[in-house]
C-alpha positions as CSV (number, residue, x, y, z in Angstrom):
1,X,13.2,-14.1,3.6
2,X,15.1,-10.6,4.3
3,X,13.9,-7.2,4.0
4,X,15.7,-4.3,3.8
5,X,13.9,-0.6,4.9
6,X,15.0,3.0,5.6
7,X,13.7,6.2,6.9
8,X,15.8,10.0,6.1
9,X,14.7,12.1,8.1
10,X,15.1,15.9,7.8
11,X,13.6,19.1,9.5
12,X,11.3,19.6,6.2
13,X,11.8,16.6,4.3
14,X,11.3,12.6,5.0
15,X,11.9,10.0,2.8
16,X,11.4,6.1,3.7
17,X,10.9,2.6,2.0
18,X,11.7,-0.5,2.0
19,X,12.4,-4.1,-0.5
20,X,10.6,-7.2,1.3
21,X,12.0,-10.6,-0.5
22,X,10.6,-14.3,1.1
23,X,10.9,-17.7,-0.6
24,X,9.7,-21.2,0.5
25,X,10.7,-24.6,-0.4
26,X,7.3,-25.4,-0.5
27,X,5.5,-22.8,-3.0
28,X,1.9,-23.6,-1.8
29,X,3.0,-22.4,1.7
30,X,3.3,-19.0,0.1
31,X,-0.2,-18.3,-1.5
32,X,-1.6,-15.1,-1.0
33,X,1.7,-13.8,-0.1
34,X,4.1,-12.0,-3.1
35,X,7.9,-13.1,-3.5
36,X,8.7,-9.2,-3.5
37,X,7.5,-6.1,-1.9
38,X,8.7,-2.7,-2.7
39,X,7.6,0.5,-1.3
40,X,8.7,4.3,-1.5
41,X,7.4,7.2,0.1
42,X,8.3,10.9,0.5
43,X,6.8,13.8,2.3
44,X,7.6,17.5,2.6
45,X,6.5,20.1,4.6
46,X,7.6,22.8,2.1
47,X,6.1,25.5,1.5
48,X,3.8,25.6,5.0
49,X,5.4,24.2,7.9
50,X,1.7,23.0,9.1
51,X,0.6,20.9,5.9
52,X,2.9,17.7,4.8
53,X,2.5,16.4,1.4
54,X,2.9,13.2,0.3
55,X,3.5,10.8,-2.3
56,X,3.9,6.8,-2.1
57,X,3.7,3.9,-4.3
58,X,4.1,0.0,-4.1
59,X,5.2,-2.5,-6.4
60,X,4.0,-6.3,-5.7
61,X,5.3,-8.8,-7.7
62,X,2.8,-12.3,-8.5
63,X,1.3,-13.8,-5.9
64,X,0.1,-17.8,-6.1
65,X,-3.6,-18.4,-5.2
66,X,-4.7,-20.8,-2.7
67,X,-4.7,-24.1,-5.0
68,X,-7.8,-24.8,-3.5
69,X,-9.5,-21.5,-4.8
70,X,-8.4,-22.1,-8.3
71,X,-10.8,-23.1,-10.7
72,X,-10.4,-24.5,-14.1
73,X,-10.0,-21.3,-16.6
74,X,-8.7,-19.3,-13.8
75,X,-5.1,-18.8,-13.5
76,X,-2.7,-19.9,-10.6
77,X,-1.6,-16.5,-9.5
78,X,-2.4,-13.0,-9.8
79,X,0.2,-10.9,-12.0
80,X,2.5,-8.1,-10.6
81,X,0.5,-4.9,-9.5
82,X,1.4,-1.4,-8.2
83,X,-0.2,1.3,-7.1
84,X,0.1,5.0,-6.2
85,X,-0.9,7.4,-3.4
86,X,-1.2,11.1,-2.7
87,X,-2.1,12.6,0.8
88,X,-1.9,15.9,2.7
89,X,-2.1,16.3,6.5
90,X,-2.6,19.8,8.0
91,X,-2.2,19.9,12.1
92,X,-4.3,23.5,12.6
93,X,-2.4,25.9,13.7
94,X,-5.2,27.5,15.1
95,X,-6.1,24.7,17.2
96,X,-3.7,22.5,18.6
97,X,-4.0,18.8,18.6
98,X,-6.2,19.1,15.7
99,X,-5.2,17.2,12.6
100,X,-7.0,16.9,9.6
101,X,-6.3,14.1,6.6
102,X,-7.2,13.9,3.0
103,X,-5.5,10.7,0.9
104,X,-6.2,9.5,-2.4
105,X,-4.8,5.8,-3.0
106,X,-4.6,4.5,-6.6
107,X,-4.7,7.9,-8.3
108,X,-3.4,6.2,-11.4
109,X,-5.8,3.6,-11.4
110,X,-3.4,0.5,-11.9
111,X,-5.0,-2.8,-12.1
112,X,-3.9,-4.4,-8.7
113,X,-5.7,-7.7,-7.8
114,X,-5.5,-9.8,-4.5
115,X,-5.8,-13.6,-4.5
116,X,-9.0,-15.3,-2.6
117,X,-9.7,-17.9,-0.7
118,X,-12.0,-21.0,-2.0
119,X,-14.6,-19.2,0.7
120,X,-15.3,-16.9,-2.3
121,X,-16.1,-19.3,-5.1
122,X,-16.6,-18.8,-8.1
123,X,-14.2,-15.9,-7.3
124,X,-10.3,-16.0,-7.4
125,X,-9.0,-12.5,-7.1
126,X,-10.4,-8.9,-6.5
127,X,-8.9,-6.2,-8.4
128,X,-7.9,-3.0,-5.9
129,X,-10.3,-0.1,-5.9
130,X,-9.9,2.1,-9.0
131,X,-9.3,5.2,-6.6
132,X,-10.4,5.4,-3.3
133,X,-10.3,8.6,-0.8
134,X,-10.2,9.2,2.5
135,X,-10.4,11.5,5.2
136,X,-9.6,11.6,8.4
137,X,-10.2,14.0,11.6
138,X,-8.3,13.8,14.6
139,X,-7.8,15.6,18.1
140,X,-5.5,15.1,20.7
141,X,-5.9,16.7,24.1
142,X,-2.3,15.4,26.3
């Protein structure tokens, strides 16, 4: 396998990503796990030097179920998938140390599934949540 990431860094701007590419003689060796991983990301602290906004997305190409967990009119693999995210995290100015988080993953509700293991029959896959949110509070003292 190889992968290949980077990370720009400016005063106001980061951008950061990466390709993730893994083969195997032996394809069952690689279930659950996709040939190719992309991922892109980008945050700004524009206009308000407190608040970053964010965008990031991944792109995961088919992944081959366990051939344990197949079952007959199920399929071998699950197809390529994506998904998208926005986020904003505010660090109070008015109280340092404290950070608050709001993210939203999926906002364009693609149709990402993950392969499962024969511990979930009659199941083979589980699609990715049509949009999940989430918050997050957090203080630092040091």
């Amino acid at each position: 396998g190889a992968q290949l990431y980077f990370d720009v860094r400016q005063p106001r701007v980061r951008l950061w990503g990466g390709v993730s590419v893994q083969a195997a003689r032996d394809v069952s060796r690689l279930a659950g796990f996709a040939n190719l991983t992309a991922t892109l990301a980008i945050s700004t602290n524009l206009p308000w030097k407190p608040l970053w906004l964010s965008l990031n997305g991944a792109l995961i190409s088919p992944r081959f179920k366990p051939n344990a967990a197949i079952v007959p009119g199920s399929s071998e693999e699950v197809p390529w998938g994506g998904t998208f995210g926005i986020s904003a995290r505010l660090t109070w100015p008015e109280l340092p140390g404290f950070t608050v988080q709001v993210s939203l993953q999926n906002v364009l509700g693609s149709t990402l599934r993950h392969p499962l293991a024969i511990d979930y029959a009659p199941l083979t896959e589980f699609p990715e949540p049509e949009l999940e949110g989430r918050l997050s509070l957090e203080w630092r003292s040091w």
